[in-house]
DOMARRO-963523 format. One record per residue (C-alpha): residue in one letter; x, y, z. Coordinates in pm, whole numbers, padded with zeros to 5 digits, always signed. Example, Ala and Ser with C-alpha at 12.3 -4.5 7.8 and 13.67 -1.06 7.14 Angstrom:
DOMARRO-963523
a+01230-00450+00780
s+01367-00106+00714
***
This chain:
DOMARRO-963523
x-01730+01480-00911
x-01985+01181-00898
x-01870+00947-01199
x-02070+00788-01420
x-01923+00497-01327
x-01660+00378-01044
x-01506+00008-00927
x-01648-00115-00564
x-01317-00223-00379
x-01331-00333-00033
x-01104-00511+00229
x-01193-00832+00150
x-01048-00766-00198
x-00748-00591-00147
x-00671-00897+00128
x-00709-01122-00172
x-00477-00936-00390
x-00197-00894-00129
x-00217-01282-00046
x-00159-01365-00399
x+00107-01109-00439
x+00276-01297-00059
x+00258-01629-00263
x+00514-01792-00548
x+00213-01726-00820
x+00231-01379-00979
x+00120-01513-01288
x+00081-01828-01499
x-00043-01981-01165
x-00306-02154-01033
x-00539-01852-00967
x-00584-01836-01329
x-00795-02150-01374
x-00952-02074-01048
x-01114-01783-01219
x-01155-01926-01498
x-01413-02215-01335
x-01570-01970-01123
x-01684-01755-01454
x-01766-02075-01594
x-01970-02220-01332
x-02154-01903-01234
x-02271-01847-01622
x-02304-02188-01636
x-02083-02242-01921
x-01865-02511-02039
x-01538-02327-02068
x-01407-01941-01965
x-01072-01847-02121
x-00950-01551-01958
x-00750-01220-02090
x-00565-00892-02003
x-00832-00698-02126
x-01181-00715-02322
x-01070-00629-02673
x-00812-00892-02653
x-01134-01116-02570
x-01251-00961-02834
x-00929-01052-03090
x-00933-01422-02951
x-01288-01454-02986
x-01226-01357-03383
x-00920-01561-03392
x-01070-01908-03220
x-01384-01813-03549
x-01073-01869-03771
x-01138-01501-03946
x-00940-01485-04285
x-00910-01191-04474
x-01230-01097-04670
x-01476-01242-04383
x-01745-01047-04301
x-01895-01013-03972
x-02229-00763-03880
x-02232-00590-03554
x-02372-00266-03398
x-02223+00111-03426
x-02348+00140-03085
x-02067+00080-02935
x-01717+00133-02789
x-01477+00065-03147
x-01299-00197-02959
x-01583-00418-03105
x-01519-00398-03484
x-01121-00272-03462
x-01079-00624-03308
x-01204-00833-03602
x-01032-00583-03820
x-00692-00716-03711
x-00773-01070-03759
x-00871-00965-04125
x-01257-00914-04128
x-01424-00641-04236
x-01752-00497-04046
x-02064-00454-04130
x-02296-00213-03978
x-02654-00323-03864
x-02855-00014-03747
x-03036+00000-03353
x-03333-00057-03218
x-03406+00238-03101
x-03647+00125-02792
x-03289-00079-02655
x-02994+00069-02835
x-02961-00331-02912
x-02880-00440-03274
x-03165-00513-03478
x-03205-00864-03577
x-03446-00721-03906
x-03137-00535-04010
x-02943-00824-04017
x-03108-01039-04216
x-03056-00791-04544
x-02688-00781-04447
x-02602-01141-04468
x-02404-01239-04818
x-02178-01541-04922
x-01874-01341-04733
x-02042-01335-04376
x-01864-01546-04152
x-02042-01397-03787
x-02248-01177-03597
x-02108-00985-03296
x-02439-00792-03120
x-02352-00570-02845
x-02538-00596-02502
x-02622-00237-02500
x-02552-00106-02153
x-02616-00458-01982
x-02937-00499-02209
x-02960-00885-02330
x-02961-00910-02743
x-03288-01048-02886
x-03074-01425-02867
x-03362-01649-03006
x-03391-01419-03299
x-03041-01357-03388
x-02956-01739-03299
x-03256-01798-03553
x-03092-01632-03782
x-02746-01759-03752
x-02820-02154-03786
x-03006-02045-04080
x-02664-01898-04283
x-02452-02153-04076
x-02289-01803-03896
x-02116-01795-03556
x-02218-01556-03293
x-01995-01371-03086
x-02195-01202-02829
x-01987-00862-02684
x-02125-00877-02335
x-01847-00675-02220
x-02154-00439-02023
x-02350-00759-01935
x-02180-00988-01652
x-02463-01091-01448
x-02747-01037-01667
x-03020-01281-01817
x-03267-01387-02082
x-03565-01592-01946
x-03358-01708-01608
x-03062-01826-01823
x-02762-01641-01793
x-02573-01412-02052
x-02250-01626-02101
x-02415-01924-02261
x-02661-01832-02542
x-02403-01781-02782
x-02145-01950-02953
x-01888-01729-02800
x-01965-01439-02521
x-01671-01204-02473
x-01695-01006-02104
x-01461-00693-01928
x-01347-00670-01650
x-01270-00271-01658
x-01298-00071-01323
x-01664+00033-01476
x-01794-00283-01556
x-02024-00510-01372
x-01683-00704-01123
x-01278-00513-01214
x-00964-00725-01240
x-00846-00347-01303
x-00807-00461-01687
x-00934-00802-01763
x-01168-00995-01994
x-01355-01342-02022
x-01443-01554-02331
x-01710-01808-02263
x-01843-02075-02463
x-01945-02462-02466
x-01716-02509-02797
x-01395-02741-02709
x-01292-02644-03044
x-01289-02269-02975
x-01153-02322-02629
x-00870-02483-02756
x-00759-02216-03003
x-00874-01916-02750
x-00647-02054-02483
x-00340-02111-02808
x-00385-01746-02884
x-00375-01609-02590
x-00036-01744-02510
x+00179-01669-02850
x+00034-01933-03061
x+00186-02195-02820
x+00073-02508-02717
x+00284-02761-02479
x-00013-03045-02551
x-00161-03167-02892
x+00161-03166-03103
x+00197-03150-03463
x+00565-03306-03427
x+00719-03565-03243
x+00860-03426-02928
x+01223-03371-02836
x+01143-03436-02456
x+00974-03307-02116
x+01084-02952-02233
x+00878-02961-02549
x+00638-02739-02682
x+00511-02556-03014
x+00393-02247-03173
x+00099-02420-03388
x-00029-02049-03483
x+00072-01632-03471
x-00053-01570-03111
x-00022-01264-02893
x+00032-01270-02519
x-00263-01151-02344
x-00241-01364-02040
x-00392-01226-01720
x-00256-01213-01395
x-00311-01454-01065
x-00331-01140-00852
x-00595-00985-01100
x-00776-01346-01115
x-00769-01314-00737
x-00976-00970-00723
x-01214-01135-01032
x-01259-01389-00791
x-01301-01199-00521
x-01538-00965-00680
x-01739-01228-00840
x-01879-01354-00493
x-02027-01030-00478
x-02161-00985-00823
x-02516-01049-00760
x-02509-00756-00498
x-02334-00558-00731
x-02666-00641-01015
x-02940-00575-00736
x-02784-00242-00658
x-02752-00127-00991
x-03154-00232-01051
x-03261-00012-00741
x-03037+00245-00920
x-03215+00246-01216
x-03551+00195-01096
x-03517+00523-00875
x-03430+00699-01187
x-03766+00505-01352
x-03994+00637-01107
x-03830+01007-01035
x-03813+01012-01424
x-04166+00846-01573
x-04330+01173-01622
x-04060+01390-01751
x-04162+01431-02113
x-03774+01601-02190
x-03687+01232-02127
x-03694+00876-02296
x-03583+00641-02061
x-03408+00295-02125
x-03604-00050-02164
x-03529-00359-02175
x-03726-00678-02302
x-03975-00886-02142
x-03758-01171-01982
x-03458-00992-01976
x-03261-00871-01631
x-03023-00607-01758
x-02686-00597-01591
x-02743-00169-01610
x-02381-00113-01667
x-02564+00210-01786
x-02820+00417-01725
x-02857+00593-02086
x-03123+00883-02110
x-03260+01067-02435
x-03369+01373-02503
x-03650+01432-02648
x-03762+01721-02897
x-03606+02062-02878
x-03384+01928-02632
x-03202+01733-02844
x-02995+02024-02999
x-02940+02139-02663
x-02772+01839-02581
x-02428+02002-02509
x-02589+02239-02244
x-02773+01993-02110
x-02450+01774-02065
x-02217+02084-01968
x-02434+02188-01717
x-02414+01851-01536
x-02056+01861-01583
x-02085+02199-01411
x-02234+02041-01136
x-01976+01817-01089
x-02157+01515-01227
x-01965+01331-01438
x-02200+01196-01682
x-02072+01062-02072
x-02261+00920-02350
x-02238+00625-02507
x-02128+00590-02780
x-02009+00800-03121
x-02119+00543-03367
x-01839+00380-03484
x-01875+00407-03857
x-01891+00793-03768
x-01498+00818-03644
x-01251+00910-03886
x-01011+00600-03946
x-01386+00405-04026
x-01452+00725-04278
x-01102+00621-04468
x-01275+00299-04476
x-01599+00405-04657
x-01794+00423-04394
x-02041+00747-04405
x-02263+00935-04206
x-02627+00832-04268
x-02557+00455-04291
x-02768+00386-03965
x-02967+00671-03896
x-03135+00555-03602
x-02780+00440-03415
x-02716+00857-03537
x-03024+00961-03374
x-03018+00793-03060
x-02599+00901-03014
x-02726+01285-03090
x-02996+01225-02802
x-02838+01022-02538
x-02701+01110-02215
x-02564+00828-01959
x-02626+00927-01563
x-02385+00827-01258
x-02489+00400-01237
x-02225+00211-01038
x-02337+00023-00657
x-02147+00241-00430
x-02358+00527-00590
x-02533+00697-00249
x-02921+00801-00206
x-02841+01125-00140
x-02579+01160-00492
x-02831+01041-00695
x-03122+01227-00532
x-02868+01522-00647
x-02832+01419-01006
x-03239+01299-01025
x-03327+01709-00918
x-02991+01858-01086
x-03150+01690-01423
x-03496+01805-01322
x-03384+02144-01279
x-03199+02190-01586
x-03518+02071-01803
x-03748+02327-01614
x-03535+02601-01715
***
């Protein structure tokens, strides 16, 4: 089965891994902030906190915005529900801005209409490695006096106008999942030039506890307090020494995804079953995905289309069942019809094989498999 999307591990990584693993570190350890500046540095950001997996990025990121019950934040139904069940258990309540359809990104008219008193931030989605519109939805967010948290969970390694994802918001959450742009196996990143948010990111990542900045007069060297309710979502040193590891060969990993997808462009450009992704002017998309549509008829033939790939042992998905579309979000009061083009574009899509380690000769297979299936 070719996935649709698969980790690139080679010797150089696993040697890494197994030195770390040889050493006194396993975790708590140095490797940590190692990783840590390397993110930083390479992003070009002030500060990267890191975590044991995106959505507890995700659940910092909410908690270091100092969510309170009642806060609202508006983000996209295109995407995984990690994104909104994360501010749901730091007490906000999400808010559904429909697509645009030409980049599966939110749309920054949408909003604008959404924005009352209880709005505390705005969490776009970098739709399959696509950059958000940022000087738009920044616009927008200075005006209300919002915070944006920027889920670039498929967009390590991707840019708007030469500057990279990871410091155009306030906060910008990344994953480090086996499918995503580098693996720590599970991981995530929060980046952002706030000391402020830094500070509380790194406090609830480790229980609420702090041995620095105390509230009370320590008892001695041994000292330390629980300032807030924290989890423990620390990462490794042996998975901060693959992230490292992996991020030296991150801009590799970007370049072959782009040949990727522009092989699928040009075999693709004049199949009229097919609308094929974009992505803005000034943008470099990190392709985490390659997401097709169908077009016309084909659309209610989507399951064929999609089981006869299978069939073929090619192990495409789509992405993603809006989220105000799954049940738990229906209990909520969330209904079917509430962004109709996020609806259309999840009834249409289909996401091909897109990973580096993806061969010529696999993805010539998929590119005529496709072909074939649309001719019938």
């Amino acid at each position: 089965m070719i996935p649709y999307g698969h980790q690139s591990i080679d010797e150089e990584d696993i040697k890494a891994v197994a030195d770390v693993l040889r050493s006194d570190w396993l975790t708590q350890g140095p490797k940590v902030e190692e990783f840590e500046k390397a993110l930083a540095d390479y992003c070009g950001a002030s500060f990267a906190i890191v975590f044991n997996n995106g959505t507890s990025a995700l659940q910092a990121a909410y908690f270091a915005a100092d969510f309170q019950p009642g806060d609202e934040f508006i983000t996209s139904p295109l995407t995984f529900a990690a994104t909104s069940n994360a501010g749901i258990w730091q007490g906000g309540k999400p808010i559904f801005a429909d697509i645009d359809p030409e980049t599966g990104n939110i749309d920054p008219e949408k909003i604008k209409v959404l924005i009352t008193p209880k709005t505390k931030a705005i969490v776009p989605i970098d739709y399959s490695g696509n950059p958000i519109q940022h000087e738009e939805i920044n616009k927008i967010a200075k005006e209300h006096g919002l915070i944006v948290i920027e889920d670039a969970c498929h967009a390590l390694g991707a840019s708007q106008n030469g500057k990279k994802v990871g410091t155009l918001s306030d906060m910008t959450v990344f994953s480090f999942h086996p499918v995503k742009p580098i693996t720590t196996g599970e991981g995530g990143a929060v980046l952002t030039d706030n000391p402020d948010f830094a500070r509380r990111l790194k406090l609830f990542r480790t229980h609420g506890i702090t041995k620095e900045n105390f509230e009370h007069e320590p008892d001695g060297p041994w000292y330390y307090e629980m300032q807030a309710l924290g989890e423990n979502f620390r990462l490794t040193d042996f998975q901060c020494a693959l992230g490292l590891s992996q991020l030296k060969k991150l801009d590799q990993f970007i370049s072959a995804r782009e040949k990727i997808a522009l092989r699928y462009d040009e075999a693709f450009q004049d199949i009229k079953e097919l609308k094929l992704p974009t992505v803005h002017q000034g943008a470099r998309s990190g392709w985490h995905l390659y997401p097709v549509r169908l077009q016309g008829e084909w659309i209610k033939r989507r399951r064929e289309v999609f089981e006869a790939l299978r069939a073929a042992n090619i192990g495409v998905q789509v992405h993603y069942i809006p989220v105000h579309l799954h049940p738990y979000y229906q209990k909520l009061g969330y209904a079917k019809g509430l962004c109709p083009k996020a609806e259309d574009y999840y009834a249409a899509e289909i996401s091909l094989p897109m990973f580096p380690g993806l061969s010529g000769t696999d993805q010539d297979f998929v590119i005529q498999t496709l072909k074939n299936i649309l001719a019938q």
